[in-house]
Each structure stands twice: as structure tokens, then as C-alpha cells.
N, C-alpha and C positions, 0 to 999 in steps of 0.2 A: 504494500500500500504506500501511496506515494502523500504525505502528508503536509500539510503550512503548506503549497501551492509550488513544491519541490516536481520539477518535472522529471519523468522516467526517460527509459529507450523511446518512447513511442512518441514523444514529444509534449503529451498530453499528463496533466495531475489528476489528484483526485477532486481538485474542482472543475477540473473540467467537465462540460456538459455532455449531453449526449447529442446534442444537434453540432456544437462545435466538434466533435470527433467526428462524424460523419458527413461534415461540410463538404458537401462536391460529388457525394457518392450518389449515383444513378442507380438504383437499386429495384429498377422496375421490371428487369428480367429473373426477379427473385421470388420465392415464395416462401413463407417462415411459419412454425407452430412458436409461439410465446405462453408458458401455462403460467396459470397464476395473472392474467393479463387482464382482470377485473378491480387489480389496487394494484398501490405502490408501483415500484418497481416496474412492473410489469405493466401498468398502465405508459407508462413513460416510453416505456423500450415498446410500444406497440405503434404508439402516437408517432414518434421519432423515424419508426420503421415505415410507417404509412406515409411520413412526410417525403421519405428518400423513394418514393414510389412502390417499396415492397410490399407487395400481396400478403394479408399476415391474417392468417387464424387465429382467435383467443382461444384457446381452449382455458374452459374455467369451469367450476363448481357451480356457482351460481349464474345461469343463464341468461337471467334478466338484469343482474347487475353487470357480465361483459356485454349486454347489446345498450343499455345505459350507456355506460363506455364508447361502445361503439356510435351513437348517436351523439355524444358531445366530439368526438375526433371528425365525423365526419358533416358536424358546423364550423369547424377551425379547416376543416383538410376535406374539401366536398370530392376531389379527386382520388379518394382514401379507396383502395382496396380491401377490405374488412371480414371476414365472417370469424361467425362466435358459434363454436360446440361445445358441449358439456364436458368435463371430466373432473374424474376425481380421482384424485393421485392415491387416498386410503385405500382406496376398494381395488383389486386386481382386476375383479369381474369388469369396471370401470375404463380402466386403460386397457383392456383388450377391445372392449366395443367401441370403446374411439378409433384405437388405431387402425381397427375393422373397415369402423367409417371411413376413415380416410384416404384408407387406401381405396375403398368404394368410390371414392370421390375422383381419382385416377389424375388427383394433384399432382403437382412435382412437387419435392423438399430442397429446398437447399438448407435452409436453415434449421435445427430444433433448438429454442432456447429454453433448457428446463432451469424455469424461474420460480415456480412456485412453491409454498413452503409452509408449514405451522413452527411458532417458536417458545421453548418451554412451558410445554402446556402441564397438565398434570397429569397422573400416571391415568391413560388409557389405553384402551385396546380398539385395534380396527375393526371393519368388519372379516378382516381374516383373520382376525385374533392376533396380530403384529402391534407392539407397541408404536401408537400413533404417529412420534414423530419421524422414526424409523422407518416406518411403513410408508408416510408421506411425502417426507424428505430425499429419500434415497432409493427404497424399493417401486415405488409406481413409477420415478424417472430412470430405472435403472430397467425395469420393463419396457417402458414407453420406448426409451432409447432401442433395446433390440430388436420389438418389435418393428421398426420405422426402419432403420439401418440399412433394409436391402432397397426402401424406396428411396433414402438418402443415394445411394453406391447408383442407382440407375439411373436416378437425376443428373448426378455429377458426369457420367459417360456421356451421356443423351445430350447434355447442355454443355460440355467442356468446360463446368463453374465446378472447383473443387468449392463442395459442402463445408459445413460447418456445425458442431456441438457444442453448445455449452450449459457449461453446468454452473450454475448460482452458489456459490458457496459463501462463506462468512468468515472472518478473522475467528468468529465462535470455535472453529474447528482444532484450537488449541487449546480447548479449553473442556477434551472430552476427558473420557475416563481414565485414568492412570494408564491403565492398558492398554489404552484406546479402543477399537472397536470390541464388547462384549460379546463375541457373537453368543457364548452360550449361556447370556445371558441377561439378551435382549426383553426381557420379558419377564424378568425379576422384577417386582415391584417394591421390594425389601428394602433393596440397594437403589432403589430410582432416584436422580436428583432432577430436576427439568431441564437446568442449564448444562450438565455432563452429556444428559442423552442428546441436547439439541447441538451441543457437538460432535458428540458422534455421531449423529446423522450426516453434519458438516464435514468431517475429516470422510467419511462413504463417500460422500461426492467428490472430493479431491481425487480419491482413490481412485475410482470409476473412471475418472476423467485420465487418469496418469496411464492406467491399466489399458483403455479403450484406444489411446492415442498410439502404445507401443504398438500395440496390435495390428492397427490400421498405417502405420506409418509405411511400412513396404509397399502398400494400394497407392498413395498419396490420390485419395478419390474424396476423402473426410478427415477434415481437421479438427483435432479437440481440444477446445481453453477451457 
């Protein structure tokens, strides 16, 4: 993290915006998922996306609060490419029939930006019985992502645009369990602290991202930050 307005390699800080980083970029031969894209964050990186011309799905939880979304972006940005599907990152059953969708939808991917997130909540259980933040954080993106990966790999051949994944993570992810990842005991409520599991959810996604990028780097078809 680049801090006090200290700039990086990239040229850009951490005050820097997100329309000044993508100043100039024509992004209208693009198509992007952004989950979580009903608040925060993700409201921003969708706005931002639609402004550069990107064709950008929300997929989000609540329906009526991404087309909300979706109607105040597209009084600012009437040329907005927009659609909003449901998902929900706790439920498995959920990210398969999204991705179901979409590949029903016979989109191209260049981008998946998995942004969305819950943050120390209190000890519960998904509907697959995966402790919440665990489950939300890292396993429905870590689904999502595989499931999607062969529409990502076809787009990038098809378009000659090497893809892109990323994964939202948090400074939090220093601040998991001594251990770090508990796998065997994810679901201990004994031991549960909100702020440890909502980093280990965070250090999962690092993970993912580290793991996914070796993998793919001989392809050079999808890059992952």
C-alpha cells in the first residue's frame, strides 16, 4: 500500500482515483463481472468501468439494490452498458446458477473482478454449513472463478485481449490466525474471533490469486492481481 500520497511503480498512490488511473483507456471492447457491485467499492469500480465504455454485469445479492445502482450510473453515464444478476457468494447452489447463466448468456469475459465481501461478522454458518465469512469471502469466489475460467481462456483466444482476475483483498489478511489458514478448523466456533476469520478469509484470497496466476502463467491467456 502506497501511503501520504507516496507514489508506486505504476505511477499512481493510494489517493489516486479510479477515473484518474484509467484516464484514456477505451474499454468498450471489454466485458467485466464486478460482484459485490451494489455498494462500496464495487459501486465505484462499476461506475468507473461503464464510464471507460466496459460492458459490466453486477452480479449482486440484492437485485433491486444493483438495478438502483444501475439507474443512478446510467443518469450520470446514459451510454452505460449495464446488466445486474443475482448472486450470492454464501450459497454454492448460488454461484453455480449464475455462472450457469452466464455462460447461457454466451457473453465474453475479459474481466472477473471478485469484489465482494462480509466483514467480521459473528460466528455463523452458510447455507452449506461453511462458516460465513469463509464461505463468502473466498469459497463462492474461488468457485465462481473456476467455474468462469474456460469462458475467460476462450474470450482471450477469440479477442486476442489477454483476461484479467482479480481478487479484492484487504491489509486484514495479516491479521489472521497465528496459523493462518485453519482449514481444520474452519468451523470451530470455540476458537472464533470475527477479525482472525475475516483475515483468513483475506490471506485465501491472496492465496488463490498467487496459486491461480502460477498456474496460468505458461497460457499467458489470464492474468491474476
Amino acid at each position: 500500500m502506497w501511503i501520504f500520497g507516496w507514489k508506486g511503480p505504476s505511477g499512481f498512490s493510494a489517493s489516486s482515483t479510479a477515473e484518474e488511473v484509467t484516464q484514456g483507456i477505451d474499454g468498450s471492447a471489454l466485458t467485466a463481472i464486478v460482484t459485490g457491485a451494489s455498494s462500496g467499492i464495487g459501486v465505484e469500480t462499476t461506475r468507473v468501468l461503464a464510464l471507460r465504455g466496459v460492458h459490466v454485469v453486477m452480479a449482486v445479492r440484492n437485485a433491486d439494490a444493483g438495478r438502483n445502482v444501475k439507474e443512478s450510473i446510467l443518469k450520470e453515464i446514459p451510454s452505460a452498458k449495464i446488466d445486474v444478476m443475482e448472486l450470492d457468494l454464501s450459497s454454492m447452489a448460488s454461484v453455480r446458477k449464475f455462472a450457469s447463466q452466464y455462460q447461457s448468456s454466451n457473453l465474453p469475459l475479459n474481466l472477473l473482478i471478485n469484489n465482494a465481501g462480509v466483514m467480521a461478522t459473528p460466528f455463523m454458518l452458510s447455507q452449506d454449513k461453511i462458516e460465513l465469512q469463509f464461505a463468502t469471502n473466498h469459497l463462492g469466489h474461488f468457485l465462481l472463478t473456476d467455474l468462469l475460467l474456460e469462458t475467460m481462456k476462450r474470450t482471450a483466444r477469440e479477442s486476442n485481449i489477454e483476461g484479467r482476475i482479480v481478487n479484492v483483498s484487504s491489509e486484514g489478511h495479516r491479521i489472521a490466525y497465528s496459523e493462518g489458514i485453519r482449514f481444520d478448523k474452519i468451523n470451530d466456533e470455540s476458537g472464533y474471533y470475527t477479525w482472525y476469520a475475516y483475515g483468513q478469509s483475506k490471506l485465501a484470497n491472496i492465496l488463490h490469486a498467487k496459486e491461480l496466476a502460477r498456474r496460468l502463467k505458461v497460457r499467458n491467456t489470464v492474468q491474476i492481481l
